[in-house]
N, C-alpha and C positions, 0 to 999 in steps of 0.2 A: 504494500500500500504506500507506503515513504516514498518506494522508489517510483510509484506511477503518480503521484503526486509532484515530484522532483522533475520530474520527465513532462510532467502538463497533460497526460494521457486523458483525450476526452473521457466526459463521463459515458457513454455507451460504449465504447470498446472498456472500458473499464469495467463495467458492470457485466457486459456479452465476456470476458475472459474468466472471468472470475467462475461464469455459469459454463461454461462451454470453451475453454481454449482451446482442448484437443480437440477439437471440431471442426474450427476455423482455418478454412489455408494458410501456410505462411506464418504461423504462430511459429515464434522463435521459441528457444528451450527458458529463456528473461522471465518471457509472458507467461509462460507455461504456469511457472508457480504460483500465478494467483489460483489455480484451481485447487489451493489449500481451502480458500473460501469453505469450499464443503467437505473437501480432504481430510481437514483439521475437524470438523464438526464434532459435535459429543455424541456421544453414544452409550446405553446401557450394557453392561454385563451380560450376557447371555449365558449360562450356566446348559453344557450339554446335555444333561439329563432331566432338566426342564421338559413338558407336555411340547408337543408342537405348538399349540393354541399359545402356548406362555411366551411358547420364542419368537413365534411372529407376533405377539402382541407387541410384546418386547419392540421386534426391529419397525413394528406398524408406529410405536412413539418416536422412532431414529427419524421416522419420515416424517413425523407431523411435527420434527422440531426444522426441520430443513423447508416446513411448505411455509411454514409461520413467521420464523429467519427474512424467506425470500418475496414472500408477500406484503409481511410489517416494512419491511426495510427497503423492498423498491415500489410498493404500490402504494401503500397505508392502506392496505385490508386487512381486516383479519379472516380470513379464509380458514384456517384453521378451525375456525366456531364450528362449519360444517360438518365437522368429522364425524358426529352420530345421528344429525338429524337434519329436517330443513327446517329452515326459520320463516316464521309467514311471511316476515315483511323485509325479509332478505334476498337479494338476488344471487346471492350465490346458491346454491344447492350440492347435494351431498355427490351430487355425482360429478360435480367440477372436482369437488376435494379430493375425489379420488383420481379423478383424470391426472392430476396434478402429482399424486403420491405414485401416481406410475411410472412417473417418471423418474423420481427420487430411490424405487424400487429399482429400477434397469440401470444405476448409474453404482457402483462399486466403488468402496473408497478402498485404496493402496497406494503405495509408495511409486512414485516413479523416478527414474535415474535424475540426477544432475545435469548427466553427458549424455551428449548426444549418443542414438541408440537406432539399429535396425528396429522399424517399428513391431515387424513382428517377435523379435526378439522382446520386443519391450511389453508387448502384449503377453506374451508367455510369461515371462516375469513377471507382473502383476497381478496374473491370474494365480500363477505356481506359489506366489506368495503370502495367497491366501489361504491356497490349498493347504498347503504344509505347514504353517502357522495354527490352523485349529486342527489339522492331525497332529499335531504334534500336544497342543495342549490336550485334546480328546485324549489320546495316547496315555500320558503322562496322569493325568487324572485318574485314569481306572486302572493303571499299576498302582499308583499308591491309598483309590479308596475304591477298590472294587466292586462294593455291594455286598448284598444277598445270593449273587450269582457269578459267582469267583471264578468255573471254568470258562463262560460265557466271555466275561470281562476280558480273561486273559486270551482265546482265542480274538477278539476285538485289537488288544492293544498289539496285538503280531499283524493283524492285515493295519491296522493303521500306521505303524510303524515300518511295512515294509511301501507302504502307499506314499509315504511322505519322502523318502530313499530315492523312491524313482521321478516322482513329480521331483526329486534336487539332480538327479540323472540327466532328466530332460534337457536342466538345461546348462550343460555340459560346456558347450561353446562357451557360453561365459568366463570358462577358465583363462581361454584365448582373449579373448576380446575385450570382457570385462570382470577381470579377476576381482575388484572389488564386490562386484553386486554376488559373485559367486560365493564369496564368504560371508557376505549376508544370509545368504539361503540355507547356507551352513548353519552359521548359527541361530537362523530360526528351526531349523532341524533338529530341537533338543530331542532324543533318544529318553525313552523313559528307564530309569535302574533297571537292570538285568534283574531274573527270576531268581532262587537260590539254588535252583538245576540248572542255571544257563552258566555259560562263561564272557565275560567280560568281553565285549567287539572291542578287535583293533580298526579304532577308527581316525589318524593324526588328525585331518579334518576336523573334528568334533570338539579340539581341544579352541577352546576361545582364546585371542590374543588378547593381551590387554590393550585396551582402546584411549586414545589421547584424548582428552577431556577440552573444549574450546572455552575460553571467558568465563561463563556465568556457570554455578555448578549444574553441573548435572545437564550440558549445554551437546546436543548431541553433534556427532563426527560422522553419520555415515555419510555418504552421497547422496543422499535422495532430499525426496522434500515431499509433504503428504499432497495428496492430488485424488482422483477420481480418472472413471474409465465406464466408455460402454458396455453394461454385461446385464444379463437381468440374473436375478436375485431372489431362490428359492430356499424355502425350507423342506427338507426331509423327513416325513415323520414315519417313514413305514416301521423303522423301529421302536417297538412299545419303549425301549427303555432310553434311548438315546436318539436324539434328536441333531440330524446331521447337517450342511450349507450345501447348498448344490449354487456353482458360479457357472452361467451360461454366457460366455463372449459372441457379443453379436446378436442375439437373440433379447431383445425387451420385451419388458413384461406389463401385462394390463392386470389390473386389480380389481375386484369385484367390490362394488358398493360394502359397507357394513352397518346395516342399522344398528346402532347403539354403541358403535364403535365394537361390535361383539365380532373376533375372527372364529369365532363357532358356525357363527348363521350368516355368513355372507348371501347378498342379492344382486342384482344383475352388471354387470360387467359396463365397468367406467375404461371405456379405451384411452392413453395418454391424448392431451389435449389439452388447450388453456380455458379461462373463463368465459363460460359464453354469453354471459352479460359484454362483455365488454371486446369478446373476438369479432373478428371482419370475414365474417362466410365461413366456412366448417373451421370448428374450434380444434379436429383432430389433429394430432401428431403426424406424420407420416413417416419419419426420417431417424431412427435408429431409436435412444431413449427415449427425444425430444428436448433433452438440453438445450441445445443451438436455438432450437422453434421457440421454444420458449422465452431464452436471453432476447432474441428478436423482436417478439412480437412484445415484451415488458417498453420497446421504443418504437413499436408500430403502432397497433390495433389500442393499446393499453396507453399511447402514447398523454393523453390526457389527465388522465388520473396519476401517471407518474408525474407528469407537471407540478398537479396539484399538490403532490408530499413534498416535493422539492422547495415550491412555493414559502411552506408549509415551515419547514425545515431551514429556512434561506431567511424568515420575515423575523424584522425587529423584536415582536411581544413574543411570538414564541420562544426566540432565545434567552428572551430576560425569564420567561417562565421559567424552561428546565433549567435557569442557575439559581431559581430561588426569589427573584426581585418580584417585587409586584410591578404587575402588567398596568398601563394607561393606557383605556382605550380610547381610540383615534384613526376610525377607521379610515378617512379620507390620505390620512398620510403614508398608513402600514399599507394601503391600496395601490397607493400611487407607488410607494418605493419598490414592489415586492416583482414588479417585471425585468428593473434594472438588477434588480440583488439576485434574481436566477442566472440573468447571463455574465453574472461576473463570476457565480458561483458555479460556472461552465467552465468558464476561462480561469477562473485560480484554483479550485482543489478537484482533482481526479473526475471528472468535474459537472453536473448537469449534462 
């Protein structure tokens, strides 16, 4: 953000990278990392042995913080109201919310390189980084609290541990090319403690280097930077006891309405798409998650009601509001001022 500030980066390509840079032609590797924007986003815990219903509720609140995020902050909606019902006197409706959260579903957060990168190599890495990261914690989990069902568990932690081996096989090149992201993969590979019948794998790989620490403690060193990636975004539940991710590259996903916000009793099928209050002829997606359509159409179709926050966000009394002063109202002056304060507010910060 400092640096796209520093740089005078309009406010729409600011706002469109932030939603969508891998999307964009011609996105440098600079630009790229504002797709921390949602990279960085929070997220709940997901505990693998949680019900399905728990875990997609779970990742159903990851999205309604990322539609709420993107709505409050470029539109001034709160969209998010929708998420169990409609509102009489609202025009959003529950089936925009979820148009919306399908999109948030089909987009993947992981790490991507610093350096530049065969994109399909880069695509496997992202993908493989997720894979082996919850095999590996899945793994590691039921070697050390097995359950009720101790041979089960331990047959489990041998296919997930040999699953996690090969998805870091795959991608082998990296040794060449990019031996850095290679020993990343590695040591997300934690190996869960040997059985008291097994023997100890020789594995030099597995052993962690110690890592230089940058400025601020705890300030991290790898290459990467958090970001997002097209993929859509399932849960697994055919297992009664364990509850697994399934990552589909290339394939986005459409989410079905849920009354009462209940992932038990889902109803009919919200395809991605923007608000169609306020879209210009079919509100659908067409084009991968729908990032890009989206970042877009927030300074197309939507273009007015963004004005409006900015306006909003840009005038006199509201500034003195959020620091506390009392407001004087005077509308004829905050009226007049608040057309020149947007397009200066274009031209000096990241910008309108």
């Amino acid at each position: 953000m400092i640096d796209a500030l520093n740089r005078d980066v309009p406010y729409d390509r600011f706002v469109k990278l932030q939603l969508a840079a891998d999307l964009i032609p011609g996105t440098s590797r600079q630009d790229m990392v504002a797709l921390g924007f949602l990279g960085a986003a929070p997220g709940y815990h997901k505990d693998g042995r949680l019900s399905k219903d728990v875990v997609e509720t779970l990742y159903a609140d990851d999205w309604d913080e990322r539609i709420d995020t993107v709505t409050r902050g470029f539109l001034g909606l709160t969209v998010a109201c929708a998420r169990c019902h409609d509102h009489r006197f609202d025009p959003i409706p529950t089936a925009d919310y979820y148009a919306l959260a399908g999109v948030f579903a089909s987009t993947v957060q992981s790490p991507r390189p610093l350096a530049e990168i065969d994109p399909e190599a880069e695509t496997r890495f992202m993908v493989d980084t997720q894979r082996i990261f919850y095999r590996s914690y899945v793994a590691n989990l039921l070697r050390d609290d097995p359950g009720s069902k101790v041979a089960e568990a331990r047959e489990k932690v041998v296919r997930f541990t040999a699953e996690m081996e090969r998805f870091k096989e795959e991608n082998a090149a990296l040794r060449e090319s990019h031996p850095e992201l290679f020993t990343y993969l590695t040591r997300l590979a934690k190996r869960p403690n040997p059985y008291p019948d097994e023997a100890q794998p020789e594995n030099p790989e597995a052993v962690e280097a110690p890592r230089e620490r940058r400025g601020r403690r705890g300030g991290s060193t790898e290459p990467l930077f958090h970001a997002v990636y097209d993929a859509g975004f399932c849960i697994d539940g055919t297992d009664p006891d364990l509850t697994m991710l399934e990552i589909r590259p290339g394939e986005p996903r459409d989410l079905r309405v849920l009354p009462g916000g209940i992932v038990a009793k889902p109803g009919a099928l919200a395809p991605r798409g923007f608000l169609s209050v306020v879209a210009e002829g079919d509100p659908k997606f067409q084009t991968g998650s729908g990032s890009r359509e989206l970042a877009e159409r927030i300074f197309t179709a939507a273009a007015p009601v963004r004005q409006r926050q900015v306006a909003q966000l840009c005038s006199a009394p509201y500034g003195a509001a959020a620091r506390g002063h009392p407001v004087r109202r005077n509308p004829p002056v905050s009226c007049a001022w608040r057309p020149s304060a947007v397009r200066e507010y274009w031209k000096l910060a990241a910008r309108l």
